[in-house]
N, C-alpha and C positions, 0 to 999 in steps of 0.2 A: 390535958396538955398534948397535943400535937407534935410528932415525932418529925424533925428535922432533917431532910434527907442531903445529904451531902454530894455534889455532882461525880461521878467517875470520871478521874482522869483519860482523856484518849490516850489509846496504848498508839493510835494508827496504824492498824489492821486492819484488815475488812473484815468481815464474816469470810466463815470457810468457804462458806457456799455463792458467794462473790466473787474471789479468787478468782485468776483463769490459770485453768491446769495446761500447762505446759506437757507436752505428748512423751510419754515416757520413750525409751532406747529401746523397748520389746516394740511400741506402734510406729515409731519413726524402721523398725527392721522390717518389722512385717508389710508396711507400705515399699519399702525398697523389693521384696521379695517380690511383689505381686507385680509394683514396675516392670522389674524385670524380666518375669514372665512372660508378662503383654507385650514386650517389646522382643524378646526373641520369638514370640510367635510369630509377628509381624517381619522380622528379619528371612526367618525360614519361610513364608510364606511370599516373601517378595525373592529367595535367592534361590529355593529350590528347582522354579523354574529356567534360570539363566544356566543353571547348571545342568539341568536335564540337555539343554540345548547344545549345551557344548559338548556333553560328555557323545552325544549321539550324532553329533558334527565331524566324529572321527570315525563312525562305523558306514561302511558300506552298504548299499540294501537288506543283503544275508539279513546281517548281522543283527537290524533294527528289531527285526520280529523273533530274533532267537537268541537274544541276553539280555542280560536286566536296564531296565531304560535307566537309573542311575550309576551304572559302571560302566565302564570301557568294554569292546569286547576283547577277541584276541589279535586283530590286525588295526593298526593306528592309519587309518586314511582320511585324517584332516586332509592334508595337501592335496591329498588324490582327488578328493570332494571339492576343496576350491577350484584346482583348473577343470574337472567336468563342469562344474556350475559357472563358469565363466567361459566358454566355449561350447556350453550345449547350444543348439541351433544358432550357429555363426553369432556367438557370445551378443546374443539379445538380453542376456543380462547386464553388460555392460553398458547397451543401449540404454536398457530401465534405469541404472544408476545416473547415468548423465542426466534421461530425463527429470530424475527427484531433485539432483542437483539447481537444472536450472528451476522448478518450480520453488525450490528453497530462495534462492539466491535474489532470484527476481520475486518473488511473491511474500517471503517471509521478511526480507530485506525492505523490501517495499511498504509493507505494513508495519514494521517498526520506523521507519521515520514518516511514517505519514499519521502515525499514532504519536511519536515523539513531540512532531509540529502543532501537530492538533491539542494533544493534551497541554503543551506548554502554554499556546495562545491562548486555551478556555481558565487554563489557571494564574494567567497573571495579565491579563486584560479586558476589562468591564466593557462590555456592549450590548447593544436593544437584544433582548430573545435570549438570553444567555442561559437562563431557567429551562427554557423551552428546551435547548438543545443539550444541556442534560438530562431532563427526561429522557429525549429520544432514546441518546446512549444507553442510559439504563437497561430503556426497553427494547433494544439491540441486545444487548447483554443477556438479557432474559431468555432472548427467542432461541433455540440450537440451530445450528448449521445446515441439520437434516431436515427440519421443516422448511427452508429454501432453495433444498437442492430441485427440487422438482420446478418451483414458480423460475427459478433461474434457468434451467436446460430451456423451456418453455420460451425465455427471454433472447438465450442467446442462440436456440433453433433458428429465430426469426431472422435475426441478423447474420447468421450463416459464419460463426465461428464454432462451432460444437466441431467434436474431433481436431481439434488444435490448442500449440500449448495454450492461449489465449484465453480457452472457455475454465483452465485450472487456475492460471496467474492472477488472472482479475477479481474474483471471488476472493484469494489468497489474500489481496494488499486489504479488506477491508479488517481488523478488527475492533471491535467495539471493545471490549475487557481491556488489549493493549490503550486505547485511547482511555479508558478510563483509571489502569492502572497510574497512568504517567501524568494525568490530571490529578491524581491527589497524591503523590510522589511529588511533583513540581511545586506544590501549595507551601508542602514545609522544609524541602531541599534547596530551592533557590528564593533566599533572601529578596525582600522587596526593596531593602533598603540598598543591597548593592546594585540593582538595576539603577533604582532613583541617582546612584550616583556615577554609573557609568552613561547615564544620560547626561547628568551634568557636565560629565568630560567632552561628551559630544560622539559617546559612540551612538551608532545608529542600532536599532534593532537587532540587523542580521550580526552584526560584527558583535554585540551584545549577548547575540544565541551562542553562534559557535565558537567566542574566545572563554567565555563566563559557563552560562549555562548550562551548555552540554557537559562541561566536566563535571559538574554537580549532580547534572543527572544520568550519568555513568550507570550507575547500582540499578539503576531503575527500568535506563535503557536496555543493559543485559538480559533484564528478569522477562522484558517484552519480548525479547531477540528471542530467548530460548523458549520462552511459550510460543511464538509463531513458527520456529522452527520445528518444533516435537507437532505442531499441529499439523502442518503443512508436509512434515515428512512421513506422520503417519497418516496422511490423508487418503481415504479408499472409495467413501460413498459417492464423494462429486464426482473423481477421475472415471468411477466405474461409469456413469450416467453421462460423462460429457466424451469420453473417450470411445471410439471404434475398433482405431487401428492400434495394433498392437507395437507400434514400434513409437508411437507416444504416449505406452504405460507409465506411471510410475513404478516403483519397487514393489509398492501394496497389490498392485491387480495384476501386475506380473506372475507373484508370486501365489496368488490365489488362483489364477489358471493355470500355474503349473501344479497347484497342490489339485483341483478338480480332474486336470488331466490324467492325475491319479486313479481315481474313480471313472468304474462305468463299465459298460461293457466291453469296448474295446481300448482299455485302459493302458498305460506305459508307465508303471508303478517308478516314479525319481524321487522316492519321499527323501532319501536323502539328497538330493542337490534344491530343496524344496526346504530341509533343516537348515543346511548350510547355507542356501542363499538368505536366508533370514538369520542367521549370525553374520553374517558379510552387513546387512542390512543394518544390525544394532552399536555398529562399530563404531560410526560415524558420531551417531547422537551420544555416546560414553564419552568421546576424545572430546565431544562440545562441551559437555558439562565440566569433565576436569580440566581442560583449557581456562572455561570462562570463570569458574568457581570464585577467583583471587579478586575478581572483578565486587564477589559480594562481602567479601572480606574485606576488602579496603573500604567499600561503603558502612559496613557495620562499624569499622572504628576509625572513620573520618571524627564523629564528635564526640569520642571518647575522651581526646587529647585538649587539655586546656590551649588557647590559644596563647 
């Protein structure tokens, strides 16, 4: 007679070994412990230099070679260091900052709305080759800047603007990453549906870009602004190759023939108005970022809020 087996009720449970173990309070700690390591490493390693720079922005020549390069020495000549640095050879530093300025203004300004334009037209209007001409970007995007400085000096020797602001501004206005930044920013920040119906009211285009669009793509435009800006104001390798005359340096080649003039045989040691002018130098691009910062703040929680 065959034994009867009766089914086991499901408890519904899994097996143990199904289960998923949730991380206990020792590995959620020990993960925060090692975060946090990584991350003041990375803190000190990005601040320790802005403070070498400062700290040594207040010593006079002496001083550089004979205290510790993270402490102050014994005389404080911040100030004294900015007006030599600003008054060395009938204040040619002053010169260099105008010039950075306009290659900013003109050249970084320039390549965010002609990136702004461009990305907006490739991302919300169908036309023949449109595939095509994102490849290209891409392939822009790919190439560095230093493998065109040469084929460019080359270009614009011919044409007889080398040594003018011209041969630095033009290069400036093209970026490829800003157009492409602001092409897929545009895709999912400006709605298709409210174009479709500020056409039906009868705006045109432009009045459709800059009453609609451009506020939307705010966040976006910022992010282009301050990458052509950081780029354009640290720019060295084109200006050194397109530029001669010293009185249309920017800050970068200025500063690196005052630091060479350092060196050499018949050398005129200014390391420090050499320190200083490069704190004078990082001023600008700090005040940019804390100025613009709120810009990406309001974009991060533009769609946070139900409407």
């Amino acid at each position: 007679m065959s034994a009867v087996t009766t089914p086991r009720k499901s408890t519904g449970r899994r097996p143990a070994f199904v289960q998923n173990r949730k991380p206990t309070k020792h590995t959620r700690t020990r993960k925060s412990i090692t975060l946090t390591i990584v991350m003041a490493i990375f803190v000190i390693y990005s601040v320790v230099p802005l403070v070498w720079l400062i700290v040594n922005a207040t010593k006079d020549q002496g001083d550089l070679f004979s205290t510790f390069g993270l402490w102050f020495g014994p005389d404080f000549n911040l100030f004294q260091n900015i007006a030599d640095t600003l008054t060395y050879r009938n204040g040619i530093f002053v010169q260099w900052f105008g010039n950075t300025l306009l290659y900013v203004v003109v050249g970084a300004g320039g390549a965010t709305f002609l990136a702004t334009l461009a990305g907006y037209g490739l991302a919300k209007f169908n036309f023949p080759g449109r595939r095509a001409v994102f490849a290209v970007v891409l392939g822009a995007v790919a190439i560095p800047g230093t493998a065109l400085a040469v084929p460019t000096f080359l270009m614009f020797s011919q044409l007889g603007i080398t040594n003018t602001p011209w041969a630095v501004i033009l290069p400036s206005l093209i970026s490829p990453f800003g157009l492409y930044l602001v092409w897929t920013f545009a895709s999912d920040a400006v709605p298709t549906e409210i174009l479709e119906a500020a056409r039906m009211d009868g705006a045109g285009e432009f009045r459709t870009f800059f009453t609609i669009s451009l506020r939307l793509l705010a966040p976006g435009i910022v992010t282009v602004l301050l990458f052509a800006v950081v780029a354009t104001w640290n720019n060295y390798f084109l200006p050194l190759i397109m530029l001669s005359e010293p009185t249309w340096y920017p800050l970068t080649v200025g500063l690196s023939q005052w630091s060479a003039q350092s060196t050499g045989v018949a050398a005129q040691p200014i390391y420090n108005l050499v320190i200083t002018g490069a704190l004078l130098t990082i001023v600008p691009i700090v005040i940019a970022f804390l100025f613009l910062q709120r810009f990406w703040q309001s974009g991060l929680s533009a769609g946070s809020v139900k409407q």
